[in-house]
C-alpha positions in Angstrom: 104.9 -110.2 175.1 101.9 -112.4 176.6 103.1 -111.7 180.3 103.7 -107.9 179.4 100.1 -107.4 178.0 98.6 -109.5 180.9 100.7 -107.5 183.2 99.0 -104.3 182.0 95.7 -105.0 181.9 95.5 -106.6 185.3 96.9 -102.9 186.3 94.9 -100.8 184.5 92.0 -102.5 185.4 93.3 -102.2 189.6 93.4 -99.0 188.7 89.8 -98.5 188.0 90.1 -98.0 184.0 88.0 -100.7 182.9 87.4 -98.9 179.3 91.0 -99.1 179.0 91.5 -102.9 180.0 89.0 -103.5 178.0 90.2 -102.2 174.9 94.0 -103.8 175.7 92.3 -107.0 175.5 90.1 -106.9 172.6 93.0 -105.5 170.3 96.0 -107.8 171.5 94.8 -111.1 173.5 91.6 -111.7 172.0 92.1 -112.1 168.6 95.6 -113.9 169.5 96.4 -117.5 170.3 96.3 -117.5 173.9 92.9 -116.9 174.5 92.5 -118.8 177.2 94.3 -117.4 180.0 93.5 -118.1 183.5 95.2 -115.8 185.3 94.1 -112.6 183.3 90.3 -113.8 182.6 88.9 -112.7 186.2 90.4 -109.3 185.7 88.9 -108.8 182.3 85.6 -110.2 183.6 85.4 -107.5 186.4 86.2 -104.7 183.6 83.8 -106.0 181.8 80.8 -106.0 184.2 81.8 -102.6 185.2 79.4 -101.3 182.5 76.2 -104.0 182.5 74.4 -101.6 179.9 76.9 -102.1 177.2 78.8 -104.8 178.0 76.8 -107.9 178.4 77.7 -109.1 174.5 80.9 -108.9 175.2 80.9 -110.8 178.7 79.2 -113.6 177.2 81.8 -113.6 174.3 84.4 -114.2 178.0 82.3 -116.7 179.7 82.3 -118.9 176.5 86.3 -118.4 175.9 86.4 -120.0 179.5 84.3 -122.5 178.5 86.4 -123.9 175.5 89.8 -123.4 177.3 88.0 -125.2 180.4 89.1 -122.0 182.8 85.3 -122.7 184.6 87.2 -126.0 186.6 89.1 -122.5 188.3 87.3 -121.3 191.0 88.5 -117.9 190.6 87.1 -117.8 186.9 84.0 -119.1 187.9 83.5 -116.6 190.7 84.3 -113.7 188.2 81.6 -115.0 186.1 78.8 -115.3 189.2 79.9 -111.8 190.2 79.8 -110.6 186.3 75.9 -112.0 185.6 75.3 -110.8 189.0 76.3 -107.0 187.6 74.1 -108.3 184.4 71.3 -108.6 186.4 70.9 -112.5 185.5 70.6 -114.8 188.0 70.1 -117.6 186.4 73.0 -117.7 184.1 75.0 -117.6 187.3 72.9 -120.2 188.9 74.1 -122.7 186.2 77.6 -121.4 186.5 77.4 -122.5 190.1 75.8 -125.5 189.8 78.2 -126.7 187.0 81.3 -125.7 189.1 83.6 -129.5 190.6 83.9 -128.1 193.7 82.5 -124.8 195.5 84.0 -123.0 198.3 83.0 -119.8 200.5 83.3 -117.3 198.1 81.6 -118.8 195.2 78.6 -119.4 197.8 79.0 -116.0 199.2 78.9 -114.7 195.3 75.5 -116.9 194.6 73.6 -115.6 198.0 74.6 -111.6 196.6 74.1 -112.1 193.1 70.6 -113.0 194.0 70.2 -110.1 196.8 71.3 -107.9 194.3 68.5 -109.2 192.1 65.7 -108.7 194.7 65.3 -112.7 194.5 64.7 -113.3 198.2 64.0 -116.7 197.6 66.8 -117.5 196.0 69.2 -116.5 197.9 67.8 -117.7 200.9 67.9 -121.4 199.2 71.7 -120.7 198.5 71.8 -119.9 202.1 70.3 -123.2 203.3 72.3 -125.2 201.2 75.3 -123.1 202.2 75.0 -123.8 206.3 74.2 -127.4 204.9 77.4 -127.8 203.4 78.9 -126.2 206.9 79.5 -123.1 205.9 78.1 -119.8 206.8 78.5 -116.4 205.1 79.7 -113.3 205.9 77.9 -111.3 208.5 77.8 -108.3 206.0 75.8 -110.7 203.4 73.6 -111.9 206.3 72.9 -108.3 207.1 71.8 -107.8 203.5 69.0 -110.8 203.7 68.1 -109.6 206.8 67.4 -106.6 205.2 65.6 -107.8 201.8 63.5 -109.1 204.7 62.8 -105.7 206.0 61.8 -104.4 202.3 59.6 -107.4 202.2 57.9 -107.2 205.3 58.6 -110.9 205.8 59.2 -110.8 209.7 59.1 -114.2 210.2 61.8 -115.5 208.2 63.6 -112.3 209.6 63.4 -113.7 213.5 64.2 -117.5 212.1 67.7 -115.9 210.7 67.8 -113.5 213.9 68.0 -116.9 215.7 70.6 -118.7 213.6 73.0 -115.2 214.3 72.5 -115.9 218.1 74.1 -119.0 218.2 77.2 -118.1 215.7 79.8 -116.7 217.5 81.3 -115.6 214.6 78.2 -113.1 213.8 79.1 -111.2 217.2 80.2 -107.5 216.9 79.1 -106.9 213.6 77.5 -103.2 213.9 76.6 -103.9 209.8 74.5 -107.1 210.9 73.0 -105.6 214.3 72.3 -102.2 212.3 70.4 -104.7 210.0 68.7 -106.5 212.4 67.2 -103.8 214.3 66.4 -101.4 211.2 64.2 -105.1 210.0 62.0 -105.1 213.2 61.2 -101.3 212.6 60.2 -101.6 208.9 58.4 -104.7 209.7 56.6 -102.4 212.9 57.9 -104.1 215.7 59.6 -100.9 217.2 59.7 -102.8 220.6 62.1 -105.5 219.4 63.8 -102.9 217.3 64.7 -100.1 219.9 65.7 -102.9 222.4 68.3 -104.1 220.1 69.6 -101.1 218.7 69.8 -100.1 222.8 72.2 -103.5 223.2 74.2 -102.8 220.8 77.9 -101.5 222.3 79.1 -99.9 219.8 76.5 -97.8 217.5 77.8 -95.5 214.2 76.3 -92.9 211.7 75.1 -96.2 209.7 73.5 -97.7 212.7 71.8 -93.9 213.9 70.8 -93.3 210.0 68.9 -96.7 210.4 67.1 -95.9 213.4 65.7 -92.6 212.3 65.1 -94.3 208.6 63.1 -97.1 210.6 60.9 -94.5 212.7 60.4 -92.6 209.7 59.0 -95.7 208.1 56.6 -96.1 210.8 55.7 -92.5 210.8 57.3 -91.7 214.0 58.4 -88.3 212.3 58.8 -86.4 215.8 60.9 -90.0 217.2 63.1 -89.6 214.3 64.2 -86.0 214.8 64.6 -86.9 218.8 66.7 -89.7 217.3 68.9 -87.6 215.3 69.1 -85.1 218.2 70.3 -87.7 220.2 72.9 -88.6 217.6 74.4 -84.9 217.6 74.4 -84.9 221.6 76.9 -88.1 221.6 79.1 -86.4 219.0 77.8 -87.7 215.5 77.5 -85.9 212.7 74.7 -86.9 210.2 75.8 -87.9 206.7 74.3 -87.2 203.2 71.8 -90.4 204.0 70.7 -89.3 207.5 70.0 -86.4 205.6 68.0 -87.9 202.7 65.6 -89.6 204.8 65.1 -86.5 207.8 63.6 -84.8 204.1 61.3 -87.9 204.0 59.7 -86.1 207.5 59.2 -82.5 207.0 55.8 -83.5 204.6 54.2 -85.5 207.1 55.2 -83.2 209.8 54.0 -80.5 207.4 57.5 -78.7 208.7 59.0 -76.4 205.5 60.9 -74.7 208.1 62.9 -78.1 209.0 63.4 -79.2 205.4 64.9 -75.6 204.8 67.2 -76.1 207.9 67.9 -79.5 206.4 68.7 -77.8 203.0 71.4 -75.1 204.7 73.0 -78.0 207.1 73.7 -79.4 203.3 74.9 -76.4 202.0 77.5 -76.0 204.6 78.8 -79.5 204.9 78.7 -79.9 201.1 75.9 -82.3 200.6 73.7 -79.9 198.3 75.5 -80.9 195.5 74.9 -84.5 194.9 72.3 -85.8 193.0 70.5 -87.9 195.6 70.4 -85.7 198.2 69.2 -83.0 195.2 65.9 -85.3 194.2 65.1 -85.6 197.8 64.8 -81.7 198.6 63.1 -81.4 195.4 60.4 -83.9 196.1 60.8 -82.4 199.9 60.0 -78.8 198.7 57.2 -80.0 196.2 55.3 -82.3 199.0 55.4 -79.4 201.1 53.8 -77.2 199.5 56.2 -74.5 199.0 55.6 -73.1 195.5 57.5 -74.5 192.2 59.7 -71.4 192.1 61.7 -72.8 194.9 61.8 -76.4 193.7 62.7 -75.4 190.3 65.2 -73.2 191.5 67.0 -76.6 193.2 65.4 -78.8 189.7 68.3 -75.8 187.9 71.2 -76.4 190.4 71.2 -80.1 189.2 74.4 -81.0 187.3 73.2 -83.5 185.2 69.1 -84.2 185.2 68.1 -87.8 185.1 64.4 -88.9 184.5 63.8 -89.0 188.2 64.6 -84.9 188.5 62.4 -84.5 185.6 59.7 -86.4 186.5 59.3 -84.4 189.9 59.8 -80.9 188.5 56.7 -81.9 186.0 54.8 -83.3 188.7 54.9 -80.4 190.7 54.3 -78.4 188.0 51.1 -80.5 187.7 50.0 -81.1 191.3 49.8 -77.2 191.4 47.5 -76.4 188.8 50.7 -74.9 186.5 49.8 -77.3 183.6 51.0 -75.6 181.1 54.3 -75.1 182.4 54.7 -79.2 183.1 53.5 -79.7 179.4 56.2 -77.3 178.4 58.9 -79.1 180.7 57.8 -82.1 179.3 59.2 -80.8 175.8 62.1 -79.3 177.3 63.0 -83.1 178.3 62.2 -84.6 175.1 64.5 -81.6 173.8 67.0 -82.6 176.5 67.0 -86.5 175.1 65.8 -87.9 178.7 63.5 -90.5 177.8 60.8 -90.4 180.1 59.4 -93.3 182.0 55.8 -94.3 183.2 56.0 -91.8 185.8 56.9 -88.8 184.1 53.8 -89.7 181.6 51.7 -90.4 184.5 52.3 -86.8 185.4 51.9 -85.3 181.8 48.5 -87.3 182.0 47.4 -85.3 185.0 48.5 -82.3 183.7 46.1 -82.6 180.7 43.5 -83.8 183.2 43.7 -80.7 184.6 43.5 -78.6 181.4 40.8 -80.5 180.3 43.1 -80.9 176.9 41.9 -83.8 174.5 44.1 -82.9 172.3 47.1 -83.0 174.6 45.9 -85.9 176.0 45.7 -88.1 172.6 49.2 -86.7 171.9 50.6 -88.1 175.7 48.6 -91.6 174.8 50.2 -91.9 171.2 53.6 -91.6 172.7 52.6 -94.3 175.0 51.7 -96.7 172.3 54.8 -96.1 170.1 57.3 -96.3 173.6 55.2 -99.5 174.7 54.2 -98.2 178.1 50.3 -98.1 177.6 49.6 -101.5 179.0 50.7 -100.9 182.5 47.8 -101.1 184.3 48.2 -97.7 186.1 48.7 -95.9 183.2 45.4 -97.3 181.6 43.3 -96.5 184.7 45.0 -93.2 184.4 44.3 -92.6 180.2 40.6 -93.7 181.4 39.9 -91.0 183.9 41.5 -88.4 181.1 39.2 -89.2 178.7 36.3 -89.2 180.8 37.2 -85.4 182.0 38.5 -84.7 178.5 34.9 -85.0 177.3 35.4 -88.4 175.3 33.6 -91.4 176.9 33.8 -93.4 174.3 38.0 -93.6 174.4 37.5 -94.4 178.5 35.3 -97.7 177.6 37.7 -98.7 174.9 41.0 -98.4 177.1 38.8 -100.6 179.7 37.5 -103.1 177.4 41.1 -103.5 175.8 42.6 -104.3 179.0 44.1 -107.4 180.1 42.0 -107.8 183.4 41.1 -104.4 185.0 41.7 -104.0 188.6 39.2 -102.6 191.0 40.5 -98.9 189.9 39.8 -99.7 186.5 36.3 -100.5 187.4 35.9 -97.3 189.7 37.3 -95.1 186.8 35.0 -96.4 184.5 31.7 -96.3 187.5 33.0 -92.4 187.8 33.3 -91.8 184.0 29.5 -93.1 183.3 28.5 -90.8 186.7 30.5 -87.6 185.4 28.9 -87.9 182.1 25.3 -88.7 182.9 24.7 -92.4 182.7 23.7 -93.1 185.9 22.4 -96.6 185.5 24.8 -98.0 183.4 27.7 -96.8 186.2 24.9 -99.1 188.4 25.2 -101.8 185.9 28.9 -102.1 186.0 29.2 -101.9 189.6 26.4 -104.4 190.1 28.9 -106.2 187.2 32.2 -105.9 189.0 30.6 -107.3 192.7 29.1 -110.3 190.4 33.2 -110.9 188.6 34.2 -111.2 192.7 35.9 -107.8 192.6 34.5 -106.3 196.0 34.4 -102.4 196.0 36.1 -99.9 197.7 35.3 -97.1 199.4 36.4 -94.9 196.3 34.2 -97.6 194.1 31.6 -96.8 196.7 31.7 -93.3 196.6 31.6 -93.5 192.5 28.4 -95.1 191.7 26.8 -92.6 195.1 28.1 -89.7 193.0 26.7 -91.6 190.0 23.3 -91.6 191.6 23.4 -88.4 192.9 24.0 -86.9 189.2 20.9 -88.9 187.9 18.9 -88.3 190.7 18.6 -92.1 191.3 17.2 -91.7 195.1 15.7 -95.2 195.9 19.1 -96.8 193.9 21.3 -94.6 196.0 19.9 -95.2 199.3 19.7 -99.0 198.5 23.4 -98.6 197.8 24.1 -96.5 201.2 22.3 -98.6 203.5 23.4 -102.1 202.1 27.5 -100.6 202.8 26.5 -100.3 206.0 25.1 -103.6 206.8 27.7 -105.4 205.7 30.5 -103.3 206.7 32.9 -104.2 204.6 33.7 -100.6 203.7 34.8 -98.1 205.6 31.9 -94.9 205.4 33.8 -91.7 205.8 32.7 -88.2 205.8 32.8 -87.8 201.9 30.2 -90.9 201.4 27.9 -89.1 203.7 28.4 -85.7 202.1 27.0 -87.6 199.1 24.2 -89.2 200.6 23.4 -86.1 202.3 23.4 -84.3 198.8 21.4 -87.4 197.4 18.2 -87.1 200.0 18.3 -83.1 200.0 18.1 -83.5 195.7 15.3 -85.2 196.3 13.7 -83.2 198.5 14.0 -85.8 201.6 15.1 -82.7 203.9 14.2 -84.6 207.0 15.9 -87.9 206.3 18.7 -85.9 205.4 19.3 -84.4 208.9 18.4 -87.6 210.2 21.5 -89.1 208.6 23.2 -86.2 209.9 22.5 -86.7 213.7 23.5 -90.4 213.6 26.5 -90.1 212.1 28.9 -92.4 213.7 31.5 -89.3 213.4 31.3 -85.7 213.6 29.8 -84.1 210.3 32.4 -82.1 208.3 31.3 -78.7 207.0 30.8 -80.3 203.4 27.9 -82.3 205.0 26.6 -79.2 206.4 27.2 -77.2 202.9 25.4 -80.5 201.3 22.5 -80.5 203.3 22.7 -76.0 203.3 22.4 -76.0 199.1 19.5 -78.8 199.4 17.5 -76.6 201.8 18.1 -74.0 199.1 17.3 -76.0 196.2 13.8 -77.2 198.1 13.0 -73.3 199.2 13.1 -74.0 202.6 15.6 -70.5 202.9 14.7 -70.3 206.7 16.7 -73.6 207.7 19.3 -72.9 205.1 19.7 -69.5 206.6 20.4 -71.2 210.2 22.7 -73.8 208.9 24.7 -70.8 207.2 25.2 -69.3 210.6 26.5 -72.7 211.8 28.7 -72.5 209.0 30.3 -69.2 209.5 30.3 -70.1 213.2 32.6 -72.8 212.1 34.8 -71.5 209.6 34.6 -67.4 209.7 37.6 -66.9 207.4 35.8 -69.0 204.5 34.2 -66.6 202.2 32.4 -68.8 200.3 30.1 -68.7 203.2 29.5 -65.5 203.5 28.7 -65.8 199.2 25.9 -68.4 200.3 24.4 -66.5 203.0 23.9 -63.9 200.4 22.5 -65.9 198.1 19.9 -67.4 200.7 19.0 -63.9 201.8 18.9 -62.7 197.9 16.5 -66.0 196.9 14.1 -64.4 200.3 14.3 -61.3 199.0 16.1 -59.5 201.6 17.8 -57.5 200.2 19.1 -55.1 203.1 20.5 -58.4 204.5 22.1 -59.2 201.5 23.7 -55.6 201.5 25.1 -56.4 205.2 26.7 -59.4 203.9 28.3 -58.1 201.1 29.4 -55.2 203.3 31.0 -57.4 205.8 32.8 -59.5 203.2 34.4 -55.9 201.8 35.6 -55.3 205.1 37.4 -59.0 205.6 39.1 -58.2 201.9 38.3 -61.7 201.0 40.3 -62.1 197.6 38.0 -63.7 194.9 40.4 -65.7 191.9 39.4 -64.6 188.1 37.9 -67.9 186.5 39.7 -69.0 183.5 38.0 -70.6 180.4 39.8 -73.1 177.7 38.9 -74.1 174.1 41.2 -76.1 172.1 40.9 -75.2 168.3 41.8 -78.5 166.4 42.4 -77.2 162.7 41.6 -79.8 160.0 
């Protein structure tokens, strides 16, 4: 009966039905006698790491039944159980497992180094590694290739090139495509395309892994146009792309600003059967809604999905949001609470904007109530986010209390909170805190910067704004870009230092953007000197003749001098282009008590 039982289980789980396995066990071994059985504890461990969600309870129930019947002196239990907390995401269970074990061979190592890769504990398993070609062994070359890669993700290029040069002298690590596919595709996300391209040209034998890495490495250098000569390249010698070539070729088309290649991405799919799978599904829909295309078309592939996870509905409501459709992202939002996905700090990031954008307090207090009760409001991004919906909700007062509840606010939290006090008025207390934030050894950014300027601007704090302007760019630890002069611009003309103004203008260290010259147009306005204004509107139009808004400010310079047969040309050119002028839309939200 005993063998029997252990017969079938150790088949059903070959067989891939864990569940099954599972249940075998728990009704007719478990509660029997012969719990401790060494030959059929490795297979009920694997079944039971199959499902890490649901099962951990149950391994630990396993590891302790080896304990008592002193299985853990077998290797092979022991190596079930590194592999099994390695599923369970804890390392460090399976760190004392190992260290516990009488004696250790190449597996259990090899189980140690990829429970902790699996873990994203670099460290660690590069310790186990060390220890490992200590003990005069050395791992597999796929595991090397996978700490070669967790250098990549961490940009740790130097420990990358010290394991490069261990590989060189094993002869065992020769003719591994997985480890020189590793190798090379490290040098390009740690952008040293030189040392990457020469190896990947070495290599004598190169697959669809080894051409997907190449293109994924150029496109994490932003080498879009490389990567699509890359995977022409890959056709020419006969290989097709796979579903992963594909995923990251969609990762191109926004930064080339190409809707045309992500929709011959999206047909190449279609045909070869791709389309289908989830991955490849949240990739064009992140693809379409980068570039621009329109929500219908990404929620048409957001509908196609067979099951939606809270990845798919976090990017159909971000669209949704980054579009200006916030009502419709609320109203998915529901929709997934309807659904019973449980959205995660991104999707509420998203609703956040969204009632950003409708300027909904309501909304907004609703969104940060859910946060409290689901525990997510003391992520530091999500607070800097809750603080700059307030403060464009119309409530101060809730922005200041979010920032003085935090933990330790970040430089954004302090430019939110410089903004908020701008945006609403306050101009020298957003002064005071950034004066505040420099003194706590935070240094500013450009966005901080271009905060308390704004800040200034609103108050019509000249001398204070200057002061801040010029002292940037002594110490040029910022970077001054066009917006910060657009500012400064705006600042001097408010103040009626017109000549100033254009002086800033001519020795800008780069060329002024046509929001300078709009800045410096509506402060000539606002000081009545219509005659320069006039010119500079000419300049403007010169520049940017499809822009109706200049035409509209021409008009309105001619109608503040009176002209009125100059306004009429205007207005009778602009009929002629058809410019197309959007209705405004108004809000009120009616809280009944």
């Amino acid at each position: 009966m005993k063998s029997t039982l252990s017969r079938e289980v150790k088949r059903l789980v070959s067989n891939g039905f864990y569940s099954a396995a599972l249940e075998l066990y728990k009704l007719h071994i478990h509660p029997s006698a012969f719990l401790a059985n060494t030959s059929i504890l490795p297979s009920v461990i694997r079944a039971c790491a199959s499902a890490p969600s649901t099962h951990y309870p149950f391994g630990l129930q396993l590891h302790c039944v080896a304990l008592k019947s002193g299985s853990t002196s077998d290797a092979v239990v022991s190596n079930s159980i590194i592999s099994m907390y390695s599923k369970f995401s804890r390392p460090e269970p399976a760190r004392r497992v190992f260290d516990e074990m009488p004696s250790r061979d190449p597996i259990t190592r090899n189980a140690l180094i990829n429970c902790y890769l699996q873990n994203g504990c670099l460290r660690g398993s590069l310790e186990a590694l060390r220890e490992m070609c200590l003990h005069g062994f050395f791992p597999r070359p796929e595991l090397v290739a996978g700490i070669v890669s967790a250098c990549g993700r961490s940009g740790n290029i130097r420990l990358g090139k010290q394991i490069h040069a261990r590989i060189l002298f094993d002869p065992r690590s020769e003719g591994s495509v997985l480890l020189s596919t590793a190798l090379f595709h490290m040098y390009l996300r740690c952008h040293d395309s030189w040392t990457g391209f020469r190896l990947f040209d070495r290599m004598p034998t190169k697959n669809e892994v080894s051409w997907t890495a190449l293109v994924s490495g150029c496109i994490s250098n932003n080498e879009y146009e490389m990567a699509i000569s890359c995977l022409r390249e890959m056709q020419d010698r006969g290989l097709s792309p796979n579903r992963v070539t594909l995923i990251c070729l969609l990762q191109a088309c926004p930064g080339l600003a190409s809707l045309q290649l992500g929709k011959e991405i999206h047909g190449y799919a279609i045909r070869h059967g791709f389309d289908s799978e989830d991955h490849f599904s949240a990739a064009l829909l992140h693809m379409y809604c980068e570039c621009g295309e329109g929500v219908n078309r990404s929620r048409a592939v957001f509908n196609s999905y067979k099951s939606k996870d809270v990845v798919s509905w976090s990017s159909m409501i971000r669209s949704y949001a980054r579009t200006g459709e916030a009502d419709s992202a609320i109203e998915l939002f529901s929709h997934m609470r309807i659904e019973g996905v449980g959205p995660n700090s991104v999707t509420l990031l998203a609703v956040i904007s969204a009632c950003t954008a409708m300027s909904s307090l309501i909304l907004g207090q609703s969104v940060h109530g859910y946060l409290i009760k689901s525990g997510l409001n003391t992520q530091e991004f999500v607070e800097n986010s809750l603080i700059d919906m307030y403060c464009k909700c119309g409530c101060l007062q809730a922005s200041c209390q979010i920032f003085n509840e935090m933990a330790e606010p970040d430089l954004v939290s302090w430019s939110a909170l410089i903004a908020a006090y701008g945006l609403h008025g306050h101009g020298q207390v957003a002064l005071e805190l950034f004066h505040e934030m420099k003194d706590r050894s935070i240094e500013p950014d450009g966005v901080t910067l271009l905060s308390a300027l704004s800040a200034c601007n609103h108050a019509g704090f000249a001398e204070e704004g200057q002061k801040l302007f010029k002292d940037a760019v002594k110490e040029n630890k910022i970077p001054i870009n066009s917006e910060h002069y657009s500012c400064f611009v705006d600042l001097l003309g408010k103040s009626g230092q017109l000549t100033d103004a254009c002086e800033v203008i001519k020795t800008m260290p780069v060329k002024p953007t046509l929001k300078v010259w709009t800045s410096l147009v509506s402060a000539c306005k606002a000081q009545g000197r219509l005659d320069i204004a006039e010119k500079l509107v000419h300049q403007l139009i010169k520049a940017e003749p499809k822009n109706p808004s200049n035409n509209t400010l021409l008009s309105m310079v001619r109608a503040e001098r009176s002209d009125w047969a100059g306004v009429e040309d205007v207005r009778r050119l602009m009929r002629g282009q058809g410019p197309q002028k959007h209705s405004g839309i108004s809000r009120i939200d009616l809280l009944v008590m």
